[in-house]
C-alpha positions in Angstrom: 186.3 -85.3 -125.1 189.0 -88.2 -125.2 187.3 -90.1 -127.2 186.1 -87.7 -129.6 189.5 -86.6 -130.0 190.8 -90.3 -130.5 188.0 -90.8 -133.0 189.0 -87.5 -135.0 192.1 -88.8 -135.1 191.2 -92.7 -136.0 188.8 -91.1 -138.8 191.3 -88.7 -140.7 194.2 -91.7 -140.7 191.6 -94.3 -141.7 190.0 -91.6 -144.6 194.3 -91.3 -145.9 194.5 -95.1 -146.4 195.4 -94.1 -150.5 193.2 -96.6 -152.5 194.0 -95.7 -156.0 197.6 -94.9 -154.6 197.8 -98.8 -153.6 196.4 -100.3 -156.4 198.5 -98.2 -159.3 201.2 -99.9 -157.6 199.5 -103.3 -156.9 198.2 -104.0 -160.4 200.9 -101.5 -162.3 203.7 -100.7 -160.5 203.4 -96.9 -161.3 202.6 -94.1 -158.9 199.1 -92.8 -160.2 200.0 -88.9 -158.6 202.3 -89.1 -161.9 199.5 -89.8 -164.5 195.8 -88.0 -165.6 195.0 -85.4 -162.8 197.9 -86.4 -160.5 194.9 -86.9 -158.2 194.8 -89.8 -155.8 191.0 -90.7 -156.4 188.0 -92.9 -158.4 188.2 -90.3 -161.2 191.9 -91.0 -161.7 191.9 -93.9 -161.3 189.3 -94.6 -163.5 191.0 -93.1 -166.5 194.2 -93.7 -165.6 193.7 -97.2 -165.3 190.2 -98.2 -166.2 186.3 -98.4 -165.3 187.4 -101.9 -163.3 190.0 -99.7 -161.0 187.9 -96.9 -160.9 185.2 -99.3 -159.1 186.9 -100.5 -156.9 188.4 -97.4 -155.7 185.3 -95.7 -155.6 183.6 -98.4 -153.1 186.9 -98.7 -151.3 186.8 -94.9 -150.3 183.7 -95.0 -149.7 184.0 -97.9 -147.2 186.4 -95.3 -145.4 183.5 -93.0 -145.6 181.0 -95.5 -144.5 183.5 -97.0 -141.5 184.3 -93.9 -140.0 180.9 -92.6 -139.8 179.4 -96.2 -138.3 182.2 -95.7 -135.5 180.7 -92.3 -134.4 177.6 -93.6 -133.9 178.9 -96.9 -132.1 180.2 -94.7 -129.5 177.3 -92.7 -129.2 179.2 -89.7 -130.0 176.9 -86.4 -130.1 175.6 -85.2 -133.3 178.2 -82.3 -133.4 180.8 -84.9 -132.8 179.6 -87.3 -135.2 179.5 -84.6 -138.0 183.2 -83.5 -136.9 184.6 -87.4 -137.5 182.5 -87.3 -140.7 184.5 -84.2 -142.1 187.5 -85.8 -140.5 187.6 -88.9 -142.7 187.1 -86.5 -145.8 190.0 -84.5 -144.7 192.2 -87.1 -144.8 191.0 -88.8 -148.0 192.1 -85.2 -149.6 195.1 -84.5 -147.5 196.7 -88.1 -146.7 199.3 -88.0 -143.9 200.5 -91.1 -146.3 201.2 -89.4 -149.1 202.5 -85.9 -147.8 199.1 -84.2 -148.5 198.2 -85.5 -151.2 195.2 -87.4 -152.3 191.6 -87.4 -153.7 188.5 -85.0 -154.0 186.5 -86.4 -151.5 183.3 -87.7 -153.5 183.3 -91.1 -152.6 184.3 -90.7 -148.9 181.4 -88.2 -148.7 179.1 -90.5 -150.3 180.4 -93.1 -147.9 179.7 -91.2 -145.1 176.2 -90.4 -146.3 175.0 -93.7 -146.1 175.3 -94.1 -142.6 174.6 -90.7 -141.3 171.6 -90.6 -143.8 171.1 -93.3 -145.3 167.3 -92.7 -147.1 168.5 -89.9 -148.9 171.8 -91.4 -149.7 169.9 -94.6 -151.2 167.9 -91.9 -153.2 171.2 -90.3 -154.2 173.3 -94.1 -155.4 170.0 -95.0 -157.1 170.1 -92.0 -159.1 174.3 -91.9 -159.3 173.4 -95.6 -160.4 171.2 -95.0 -163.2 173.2 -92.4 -164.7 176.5 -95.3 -164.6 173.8 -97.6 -166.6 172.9 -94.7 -169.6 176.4 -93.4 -169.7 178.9 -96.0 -168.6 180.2 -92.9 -166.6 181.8 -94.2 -163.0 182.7 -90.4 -162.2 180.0 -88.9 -163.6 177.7 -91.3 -161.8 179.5 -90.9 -158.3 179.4 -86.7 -158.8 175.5 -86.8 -159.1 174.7 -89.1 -156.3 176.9 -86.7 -154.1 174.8 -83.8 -155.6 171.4 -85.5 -155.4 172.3 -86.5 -151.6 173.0 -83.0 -150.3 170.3 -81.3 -152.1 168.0 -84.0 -150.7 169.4 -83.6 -147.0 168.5 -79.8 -147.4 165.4 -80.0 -149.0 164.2 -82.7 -146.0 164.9 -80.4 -143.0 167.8 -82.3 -142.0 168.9 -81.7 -138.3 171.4 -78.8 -138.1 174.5 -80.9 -137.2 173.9 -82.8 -140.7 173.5 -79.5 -142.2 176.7 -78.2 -141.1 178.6 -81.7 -142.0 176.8 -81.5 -145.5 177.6 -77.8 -146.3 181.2 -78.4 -144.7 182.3 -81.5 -146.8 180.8 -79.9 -149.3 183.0 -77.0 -149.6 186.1 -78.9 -148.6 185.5 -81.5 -151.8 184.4 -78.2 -153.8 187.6 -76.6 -152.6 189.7 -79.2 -153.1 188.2 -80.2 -156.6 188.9 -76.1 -157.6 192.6 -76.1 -156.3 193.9 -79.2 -157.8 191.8 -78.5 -161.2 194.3 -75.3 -161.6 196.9 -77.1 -160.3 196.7 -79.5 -162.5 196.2 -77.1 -165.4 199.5 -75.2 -165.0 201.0 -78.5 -164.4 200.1 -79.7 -168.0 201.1 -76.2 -169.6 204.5 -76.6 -168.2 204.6 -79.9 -169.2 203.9 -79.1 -172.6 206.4 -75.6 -172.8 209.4 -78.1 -171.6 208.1 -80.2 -175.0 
């Protein structure tokens, strides 16, 4: 129980390491939660920024993703535990103890953590999220449908029930999240633009 609780722990500080918060100050010295969608993320940073940035913050948080999910299974931790450090890590990518809550939508984290806790379906998922970048020069887009792809492929295999419950859990959390800062972000800009 220690060390699932150390790992829980380990994984949601490792997931708030703010990528796109530490390169929009890196590279341009301006805090990205202030530009675009506010949101600390691939998409926003991406626009904000570039496709270059986008990139690299898209394989970055993913690396979080990836890292925490490999550390479960180094330790052997039980499936149930191993799905808990996996929302864990997403959790902290969209809540960042860094940034006072702040932070992303979770995509690339997710995606992250997808290639190690299933990592057939999760090539499936990049090849397809891959193709799409190819035909439409779209990071964002292409990131979205490999996360899509992924979890309709980890249902549709008969994945075990612990990867079920992590899927349909980080799931809702990056649906959540995605729903609450899109309104957020929409009375935001209306106030922005009534103080014009």
């Amino acid at each position: 129980m220690t060390t699932l609780i150390a790992t829980l722990i380990a994984a949601y500080l490792l997931g708030g390491i703010p990528t796109a918060y530490l390169l929009g100050k890196r590279w341009h010295e301006v805090d990205i939660r202030t530009l675009g969608s506010h949101n600390v993320g691939t998409s926003n940073a991406a626009k904000s920024f570039g496709p270059r940035a986008g990139a690299i913050v898209l394989l970055a948080d993913a690396t979080k993703g990836a890292l925490a999910a490999g550390l479960a299974l180094a330790l052997n931790l039980p499936p149930w535990g191993a799905a808990l450090v996996a929302l864990a890590v997403v959790v902290g990518h969209n809540f960042s103890p860094y940034l006072r809550l702040s932070g992303g939508r979770g995509v690339a984290t997710a995606l992250g953590v997808s290639t190690v806790m299933v990592p057939a379906v999760a090539f499936v998922g990049l090849i397809v999220g891959a193709v799409w970048f190819v035909g439409m020069r779209n990071i964002v887009g292409a990131g979205v449908l490999a996360f899509a792809v992924t979890n309709v492929l980890v249902v549709a295999t008969g994945a075990p029930m612990p990867v079920l419950a992590m899927c349909g859990a980080v799931s809702m959390l990056v649906l959540g999240t995605h729903l609450a800062r899109e309104r957020s972000g929409t009375r935001r800009t209306a106030m922005e633009e009534v103080e014009r």
